[in-house]
N, C-alpha and C positions, 0 to 999 in steps of 0.2 A: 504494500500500500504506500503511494507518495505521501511521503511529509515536507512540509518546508523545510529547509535548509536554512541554519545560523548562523550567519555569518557573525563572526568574532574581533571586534578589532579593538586597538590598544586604547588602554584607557587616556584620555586625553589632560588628565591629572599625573599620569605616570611619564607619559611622553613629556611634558612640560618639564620631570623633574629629571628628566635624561642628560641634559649638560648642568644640574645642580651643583652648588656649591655646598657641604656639609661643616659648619662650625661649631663644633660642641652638639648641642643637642638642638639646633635651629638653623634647618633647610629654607636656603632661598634659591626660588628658580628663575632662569632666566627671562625675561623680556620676552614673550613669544605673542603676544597679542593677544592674548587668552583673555575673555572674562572670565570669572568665577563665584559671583556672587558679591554684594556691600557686606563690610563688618564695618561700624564707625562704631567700636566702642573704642576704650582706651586702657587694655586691659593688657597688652602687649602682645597680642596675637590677630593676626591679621587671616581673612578669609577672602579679600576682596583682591580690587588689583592694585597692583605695586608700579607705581610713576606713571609710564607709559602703555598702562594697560599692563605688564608684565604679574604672573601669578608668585605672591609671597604666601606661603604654611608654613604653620609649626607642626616639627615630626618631635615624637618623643626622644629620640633616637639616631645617634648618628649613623651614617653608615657609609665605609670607604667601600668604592664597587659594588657587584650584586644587584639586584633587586632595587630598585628604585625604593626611595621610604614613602610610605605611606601618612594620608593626612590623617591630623590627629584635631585638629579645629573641632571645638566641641560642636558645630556643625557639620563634619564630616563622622562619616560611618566608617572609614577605615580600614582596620582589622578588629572591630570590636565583635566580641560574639554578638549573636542573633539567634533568637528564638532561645527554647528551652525555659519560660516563665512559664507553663501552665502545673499541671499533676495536680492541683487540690482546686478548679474551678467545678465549680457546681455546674449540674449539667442540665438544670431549665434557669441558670442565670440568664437576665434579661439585661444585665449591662454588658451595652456594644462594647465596650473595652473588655471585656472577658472574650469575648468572638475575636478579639482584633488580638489578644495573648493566644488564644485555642491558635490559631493559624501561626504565630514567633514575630507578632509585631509584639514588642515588651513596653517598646518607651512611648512615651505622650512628648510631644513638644512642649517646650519651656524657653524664654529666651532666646537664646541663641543656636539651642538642639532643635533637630531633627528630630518628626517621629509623631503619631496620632492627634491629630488636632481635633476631630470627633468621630466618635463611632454610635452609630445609632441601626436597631433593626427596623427593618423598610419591608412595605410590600413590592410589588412586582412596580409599581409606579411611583417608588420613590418615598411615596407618606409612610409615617411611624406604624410600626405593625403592633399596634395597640389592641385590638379586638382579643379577648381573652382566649377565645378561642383557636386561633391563629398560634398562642404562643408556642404550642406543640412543636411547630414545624422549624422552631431552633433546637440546636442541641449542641451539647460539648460530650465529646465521648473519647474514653479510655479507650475503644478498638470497634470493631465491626465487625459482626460475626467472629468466625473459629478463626479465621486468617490474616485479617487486613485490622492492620497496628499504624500510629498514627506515624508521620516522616519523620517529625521533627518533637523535640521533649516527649511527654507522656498524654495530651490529647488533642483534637483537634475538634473543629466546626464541621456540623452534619445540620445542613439546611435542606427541609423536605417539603414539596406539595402535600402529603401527606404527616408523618410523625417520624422528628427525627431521633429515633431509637432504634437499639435490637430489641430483638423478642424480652432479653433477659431485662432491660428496663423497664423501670415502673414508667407509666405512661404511654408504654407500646401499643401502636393500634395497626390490622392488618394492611398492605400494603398491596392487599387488593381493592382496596374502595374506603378509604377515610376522608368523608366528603367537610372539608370545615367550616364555611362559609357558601351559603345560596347564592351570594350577592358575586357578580366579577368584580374583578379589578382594571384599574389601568395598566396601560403597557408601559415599558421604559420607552423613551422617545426615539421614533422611527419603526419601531414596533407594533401589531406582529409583524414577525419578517417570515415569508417561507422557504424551504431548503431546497437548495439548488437542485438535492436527489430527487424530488418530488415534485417533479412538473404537474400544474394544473391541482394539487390540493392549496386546498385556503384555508389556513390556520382561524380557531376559535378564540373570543376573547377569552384573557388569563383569571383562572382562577385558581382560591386554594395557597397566593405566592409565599416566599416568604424570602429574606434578606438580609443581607448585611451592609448598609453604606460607611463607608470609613473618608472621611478626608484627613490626607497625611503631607506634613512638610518634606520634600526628600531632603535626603543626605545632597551636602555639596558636590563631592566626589561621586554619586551614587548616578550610572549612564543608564540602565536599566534596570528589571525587576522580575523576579521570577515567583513562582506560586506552583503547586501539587494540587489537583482537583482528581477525586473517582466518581462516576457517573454510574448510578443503578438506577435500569428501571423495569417496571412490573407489565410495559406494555409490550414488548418482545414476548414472544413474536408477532403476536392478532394485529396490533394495529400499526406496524410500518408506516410510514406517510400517511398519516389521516389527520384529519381535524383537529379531532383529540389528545396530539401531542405535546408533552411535557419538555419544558425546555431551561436549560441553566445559561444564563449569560455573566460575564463582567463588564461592567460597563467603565470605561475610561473615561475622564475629563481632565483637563482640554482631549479633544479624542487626536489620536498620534497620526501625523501624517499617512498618508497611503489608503486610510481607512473611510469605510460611507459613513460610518456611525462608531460609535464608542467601544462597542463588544470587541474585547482581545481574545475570547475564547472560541476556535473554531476550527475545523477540518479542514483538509487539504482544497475540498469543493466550497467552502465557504458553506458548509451547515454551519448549524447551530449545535452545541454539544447535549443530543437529542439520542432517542431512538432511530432520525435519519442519520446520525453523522456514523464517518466510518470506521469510529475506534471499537464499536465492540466487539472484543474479542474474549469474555469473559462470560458464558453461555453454552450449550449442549450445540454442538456441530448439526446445521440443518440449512434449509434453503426454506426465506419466507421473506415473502412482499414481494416477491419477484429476482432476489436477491439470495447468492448463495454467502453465507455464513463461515467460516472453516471455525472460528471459535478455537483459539489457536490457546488461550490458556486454561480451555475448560471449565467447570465451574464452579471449582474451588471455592473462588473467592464470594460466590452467593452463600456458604453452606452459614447457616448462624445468623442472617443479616434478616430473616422475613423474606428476602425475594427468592427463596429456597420453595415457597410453599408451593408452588403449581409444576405440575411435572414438567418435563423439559421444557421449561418458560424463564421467562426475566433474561436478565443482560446487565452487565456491567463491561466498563472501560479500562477496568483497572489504574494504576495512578497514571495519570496524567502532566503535563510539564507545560504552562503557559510563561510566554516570556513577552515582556513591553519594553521599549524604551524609553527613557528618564529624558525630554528632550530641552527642560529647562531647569537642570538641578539645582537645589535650593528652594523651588517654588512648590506650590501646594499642590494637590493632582486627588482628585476625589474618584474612587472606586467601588462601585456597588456589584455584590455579590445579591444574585437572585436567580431562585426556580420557581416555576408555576406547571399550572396543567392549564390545557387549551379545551375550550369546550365544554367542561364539567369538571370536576370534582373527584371523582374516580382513577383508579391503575395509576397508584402513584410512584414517584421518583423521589429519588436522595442523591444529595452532590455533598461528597467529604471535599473539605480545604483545607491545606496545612503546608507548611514549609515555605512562607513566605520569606523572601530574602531578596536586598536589595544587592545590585551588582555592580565591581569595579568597573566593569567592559561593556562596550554597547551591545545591542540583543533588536533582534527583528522580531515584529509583533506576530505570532503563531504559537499553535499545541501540537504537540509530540508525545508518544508513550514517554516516560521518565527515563531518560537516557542512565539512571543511579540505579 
């Protein structure tokens, strides 16, 4: 199956510090015309640029040769760990900063750090998912079913059309039909959208959504961003391209060059990370919608999860690998995590998120099986 191709290229914080000058413990780089951001404090460390535009950091560390030093600017992310803040989050918490540590965002911005400026759970259109009802379809979870353990620390974010739970949690409902709301919702803007695989279906209004909006300052240093998403869903195999599909988006803002709309999460054909898109490969080997199946990691990773209940049925994606580029580092960049179901309430889905991490090197917007 084609996947996009990532191209890699040097970080442009690194490359600046390629003819640096190292004195004791304070790297200054040359003149290269770079911006990188205003610091006017007067604290003795600069983020911003130096004379003629020229980029000045503080590294902690000197270093003759090797590896370029890294920014240490408490606006730069650096080398500092990331993620590994979760293990004792409760798992129907309703504060978005719990969702934004479940996935390895830890910090909130302060001053002059990088790092969560708000997190709030959204329906599928963005408004506060207030309705009590509704609150099911967040969850924070130790693992998933028998198999599937969270990427990064000890849990992660499980956002469901229906209940985001295994069987073994309290508040489990089956995930053949947990209808939570009569009422639809809005779409995210430009939405619905339908999948390229599916000539000629028209997607249902969203209902059932549920979400995570996060807006975050990036890292100075920080050129793109990566993320771990698994996709289950209960409507494999019956309804292939229909009306009635469930769908997980992330939505980006400002949305990154190249793209019609916000969503960085998509297949080589430009679906939606749906029961149309082509990553499922986590399923009983079979030909259905018109489509043959090989189901290349079997279906392990259902066993424990709920989508185990109907005989050779359901589908997952196994982990997945979204990457975006950072294209104004330093500035704010708001991200909305959301699933729905299209058309009613029924055969629902669950999207895990976790290992979110911000990157030295620039990153082309696509998803890929998790190359780790």
């Amino acid at each position: 199956m084609p996947v996009p191709s990532f191209a890699r290229l040097n970080n442009v914080v690194l490359a600046a510090f390629a003819t640096a000058t190292v004195v004791g413990s304070v790297t200054c780089a040359v003149n290269d015309g770079s911006t990188f951001g205003d610091d006017d404090d007067d604290d003795g460390t600069s983020s911003g640029t130096g004379g003629e535009g020229g980029l000045i950091l503080t590294t902690g560390g000197g270093q003759q040769g090797g590896a370029p030093p890294l920014c240490t600017d408490p606006g730069c992310v650096g080398n500092t760990p990331q993620g590994a803040c979760d293990g004792a989050l409760p798992i129907d918490s309703a504060d978005g900063m719990d969702g934004a540590r479940a996935i390895g965002i830890c910090q909130q911005a302060t001053g002059d750090s990088w790092g969560v400026v708000s997190a709030t759970y959204v329906r599928s259109d963005g408004q506060p998912m207030t309705a009590p009802e509704l609150a099911i379809g967040r969850g924070i979870l130790n693992a998933f079913g028998s198999n599937v353990q969270p990427r990064e620390g000890a849990q992660m974010l499980a956002l469901s059309s229906g209940a985001a739970r295994q069987p073994t949690d309290p508040g489990y409902m089956s995930v053949g039909g947990h209808w939570k709301d009569m009422m639809p919702h809005g779409s995210p803007p430009g939405y619905p959208k339908e999948s390229p695989s599916c000539p000629g279906v028209t997607t249902g209004e969203p209902y059932d959504s549920a979400g995570l909006k996060l807006v975050i300052k990036t890292p100075l240093d920080a050129l793109s961003f990566t993320f771990n998403l698994d996709f289950y869903t209960y409507e494999f195999p019956g309804f292939i391209c229909s009306t009635f599909n469930d769908f997980f988006v992330a939505m980006m803002n400002p949305v990154p060059q190249g793209l019609v709309d916000g969503n960085i999460s998509f297949d080589a054909q430009g679906n939606l990370i749906s029961v149309n898109a082509g990553f499922l490969e986590v399923c009983y080997p079979q030909s259905a919608g018109g489509k043959n199946f090989p189901c290349a990691f079997g279906p392990g990773e259902l066993l424990g999860t709920g989508y185990d209940e109907q005989a050779n049925g359901s589908a997952a994606t196994s982990w997945l690998q979204t990457t975006a580029p950072i294209e104004n580092p330093g500035q704010n960049i708001e991200l909305m995590f959301a699933i729905w179901d299209s058309g009613d309430g029924v055969l629902d889905s669950t999207v895990l998120i976790d290992n979110f991490k911000f990157e030295l090197e620039s990153g082309v917007v696509g998803t890929i099986p998790d190359p780790k």
